[in-house]
C-alpha positions in Angstrom: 40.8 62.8 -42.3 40.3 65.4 -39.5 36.4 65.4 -40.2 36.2 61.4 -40.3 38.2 61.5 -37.0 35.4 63.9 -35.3 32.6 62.3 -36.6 34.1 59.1 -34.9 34.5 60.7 -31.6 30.7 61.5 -32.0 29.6 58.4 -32.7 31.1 57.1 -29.7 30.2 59.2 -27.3 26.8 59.2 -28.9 26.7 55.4 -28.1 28.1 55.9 -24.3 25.6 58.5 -23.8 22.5 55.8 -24.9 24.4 53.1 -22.8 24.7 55.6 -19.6 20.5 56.3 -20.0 19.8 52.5 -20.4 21.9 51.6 -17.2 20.5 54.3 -15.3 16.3 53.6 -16.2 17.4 50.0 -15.2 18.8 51.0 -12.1 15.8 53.1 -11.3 13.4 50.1 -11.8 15.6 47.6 -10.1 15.4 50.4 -6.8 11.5 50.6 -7.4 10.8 46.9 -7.5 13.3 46.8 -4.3 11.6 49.3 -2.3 8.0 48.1 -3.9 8.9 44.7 -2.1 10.2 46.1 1.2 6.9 47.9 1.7 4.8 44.8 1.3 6.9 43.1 3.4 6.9 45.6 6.0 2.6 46.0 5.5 2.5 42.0 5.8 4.4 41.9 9.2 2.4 45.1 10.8 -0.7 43.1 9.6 0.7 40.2 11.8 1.7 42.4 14.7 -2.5 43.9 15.1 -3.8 40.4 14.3 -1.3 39.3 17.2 -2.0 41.9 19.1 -6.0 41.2 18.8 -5.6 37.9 20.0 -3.5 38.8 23.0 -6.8 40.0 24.7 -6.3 40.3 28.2 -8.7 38.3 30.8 -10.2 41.2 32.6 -11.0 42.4 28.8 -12.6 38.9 28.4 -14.6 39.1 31.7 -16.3 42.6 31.1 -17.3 41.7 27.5 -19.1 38.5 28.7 -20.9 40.5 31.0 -21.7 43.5 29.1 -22.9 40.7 26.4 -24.8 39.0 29.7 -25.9 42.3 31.0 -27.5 43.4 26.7 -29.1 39.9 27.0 -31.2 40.3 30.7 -31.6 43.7 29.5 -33.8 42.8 26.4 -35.4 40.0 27.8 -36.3 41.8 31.1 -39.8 41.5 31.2 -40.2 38.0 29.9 -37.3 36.4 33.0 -39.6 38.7 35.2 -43.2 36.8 34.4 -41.2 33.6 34.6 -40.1 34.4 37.9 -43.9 35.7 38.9 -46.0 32.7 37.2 -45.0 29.3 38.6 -45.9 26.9 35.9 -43.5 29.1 33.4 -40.8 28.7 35.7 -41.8 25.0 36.0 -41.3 24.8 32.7 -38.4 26.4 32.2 -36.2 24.0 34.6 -37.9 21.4 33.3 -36.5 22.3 30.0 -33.1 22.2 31.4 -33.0 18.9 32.9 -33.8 17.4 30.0 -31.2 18.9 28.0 -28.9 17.6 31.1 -30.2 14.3 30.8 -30.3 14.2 26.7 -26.2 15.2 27.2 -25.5 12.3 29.9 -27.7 9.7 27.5 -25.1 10.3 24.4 -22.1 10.0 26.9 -24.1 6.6 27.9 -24.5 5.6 24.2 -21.2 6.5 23.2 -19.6 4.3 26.0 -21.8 1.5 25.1 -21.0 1.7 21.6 -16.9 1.6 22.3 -17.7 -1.4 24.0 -19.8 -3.2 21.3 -17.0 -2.0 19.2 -14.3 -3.7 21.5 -16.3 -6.7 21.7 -16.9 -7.0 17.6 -13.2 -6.6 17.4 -12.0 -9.4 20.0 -14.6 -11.6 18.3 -13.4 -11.0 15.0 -9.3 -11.6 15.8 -10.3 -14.8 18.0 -12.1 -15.7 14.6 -8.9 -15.6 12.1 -6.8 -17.3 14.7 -9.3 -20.1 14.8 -10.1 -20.1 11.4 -7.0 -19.3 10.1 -6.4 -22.9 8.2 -9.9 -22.6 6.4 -8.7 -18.8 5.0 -5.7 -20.6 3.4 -8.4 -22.4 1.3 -10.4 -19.5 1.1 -7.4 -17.6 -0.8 -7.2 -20.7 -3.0 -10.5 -20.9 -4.5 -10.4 -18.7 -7.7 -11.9 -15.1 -8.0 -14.4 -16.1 -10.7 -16.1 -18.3 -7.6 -16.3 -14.8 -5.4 -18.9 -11.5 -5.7 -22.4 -11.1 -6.6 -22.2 -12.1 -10.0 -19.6 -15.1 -10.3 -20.5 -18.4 -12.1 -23.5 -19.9 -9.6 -25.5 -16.7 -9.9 -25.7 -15.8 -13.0 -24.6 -18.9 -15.3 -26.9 -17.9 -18.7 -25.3 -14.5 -19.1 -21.9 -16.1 -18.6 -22.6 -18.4 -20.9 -23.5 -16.4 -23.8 -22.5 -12.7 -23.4 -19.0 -11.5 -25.2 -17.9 -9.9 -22.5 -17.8 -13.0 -20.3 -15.3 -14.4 -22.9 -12.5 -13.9 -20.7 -14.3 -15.8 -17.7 -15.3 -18.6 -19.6 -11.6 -19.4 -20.7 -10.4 -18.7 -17.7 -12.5 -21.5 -16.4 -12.1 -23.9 -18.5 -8.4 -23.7 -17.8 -8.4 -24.0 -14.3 -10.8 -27.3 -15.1 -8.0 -28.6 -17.3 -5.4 -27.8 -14.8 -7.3 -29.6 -12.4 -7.9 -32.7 -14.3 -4.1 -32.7 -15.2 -3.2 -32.8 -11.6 -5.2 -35.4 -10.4 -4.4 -37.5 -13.2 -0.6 -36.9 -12.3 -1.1 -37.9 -8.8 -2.4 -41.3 -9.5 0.2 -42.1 -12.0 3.3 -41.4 -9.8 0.9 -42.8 -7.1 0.6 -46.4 -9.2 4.3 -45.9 -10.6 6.0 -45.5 -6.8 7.7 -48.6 -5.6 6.2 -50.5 -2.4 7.0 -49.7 0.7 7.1 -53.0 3.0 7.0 -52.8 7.0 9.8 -55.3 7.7 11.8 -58.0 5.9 11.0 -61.5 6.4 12.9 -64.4 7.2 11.5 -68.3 7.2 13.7 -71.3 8.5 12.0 -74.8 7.3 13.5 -76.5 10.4 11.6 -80.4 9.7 10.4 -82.1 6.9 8.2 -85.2 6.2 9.1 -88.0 5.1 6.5 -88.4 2.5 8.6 -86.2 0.2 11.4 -83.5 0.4 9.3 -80.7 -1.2 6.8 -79.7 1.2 7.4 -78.1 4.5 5.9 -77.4 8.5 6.5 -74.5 10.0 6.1 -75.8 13.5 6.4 -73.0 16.1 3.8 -70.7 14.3 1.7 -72.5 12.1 -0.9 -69.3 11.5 -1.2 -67.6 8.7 1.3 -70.2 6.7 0.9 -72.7 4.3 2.3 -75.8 3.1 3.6 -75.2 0.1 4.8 -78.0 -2.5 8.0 -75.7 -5.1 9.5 -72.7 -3.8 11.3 -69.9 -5.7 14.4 -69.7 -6.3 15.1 -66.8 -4.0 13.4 -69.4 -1.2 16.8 -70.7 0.4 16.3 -74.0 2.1 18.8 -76.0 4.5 18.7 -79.0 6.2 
């Protein structure tokens, strides 16, 4: 019993002892991977600081590399600025050179200004346009899409007609032919089936008669447009 009791104890501390060197290699890389990042951070903000730094260039910095850049360039090209200077007709040339690069520079401004205003113009014309013509767009949006494009049913009516893929079209039309013919037809018949509208009611007092017979009548204050008339209706009421 002592032995099992031993070799328990073993066991154990055997199994505390692999625990303790697990915990402690992950500690160890958890640390690394910690003070990996901190360095990379700390290298990315010293890399901002120079590339700040760079920029921050100061103007008197800025002035004496221009001229030490101007200074290289006259320099070099000593002798040639020299025979321009000397010869006439080179020097001639050379401000003529430059005026026309001054005059090729105030020509676009010219062109750009005239185009803004072409621009301007095409744009007033165009809104002036769809307020004027805005009651034949209405119709314009009503006129089916098989009617708009380069290829629509005017233009190209054979392939239309025969082609598969033109199925769709063709049905398409024909339905909105239908449609149409149902509509007017609709409109005449409530058209012819709508009661009459009359301007006024009428009202006629036979105020005389002959004495030839009791069936006919004068109208004698205004004799146009009446008749004598020999039977009346029986919605005429007569009175003597």
């Amino acid at each position: 019993m002592f032995a099992l009791n031993n070799e328990k104890k073993q066991q154990r501390k055997a199994k505390k002892n692999k625990n303790t060197k697990v915990n402690s290699r992950k500690i160890r890389l958890k640390t690394k991977y910690k003070s990996f990042v901190l360095e990379k951070r700390i290298k990315k903000q010293q890399n901002q600081y120079q590339r700040k730094k760079n920029k921050r260039v100061s103007f008197k910095e800025y002035i004496t590399n221009k001229l030490n850049t101007s200074l290289s360039f006259l320099q070099q090209n000593k002798e040639n600025i020299i025979s321009l200077f000397k010869s006439p007709k080179h020097f001639y040339a050379f401000l003529y050179r430059i005026k026309k690069n001054i005059i090729k520079k105030f020509k676009t401004k010219k062109n750009k200004k005239s185009i803004l205003k072409d621009i301007k113009v095409q744009l007033l014309v165009h809104y002036l346009k769809s307020i004027i013509i805005f009651p034949l767009l209405v119709l314009h949006f009503l006129t089916p899409s098989f009617f708009k494009g380069e290829v629509n049913v005017f233009t190209n009516l054979k392939t239309i007609l025969t082609t598969k893929r033109f199925q769709p079209l063709r049905i398409a039309f024909v339905s909105w032919i239908f449609f149409l013919v149902i509509m007017v037809q609709a409109t005449l018949y409530f058209m012819q089936m709508a009661p009459p509208i009359f301007a006024a009611t009428y009202n006629f007092v036979q105020t005389e008669w002959t004495a030839t017979s009791s069936t006919t009548g004068i109208h004698p204050t205004n004799k146009t447009g009446w008749t004598l008339y020999d039977s009346a209706d029986t919605y005429v009421v007569t009175g003597t």
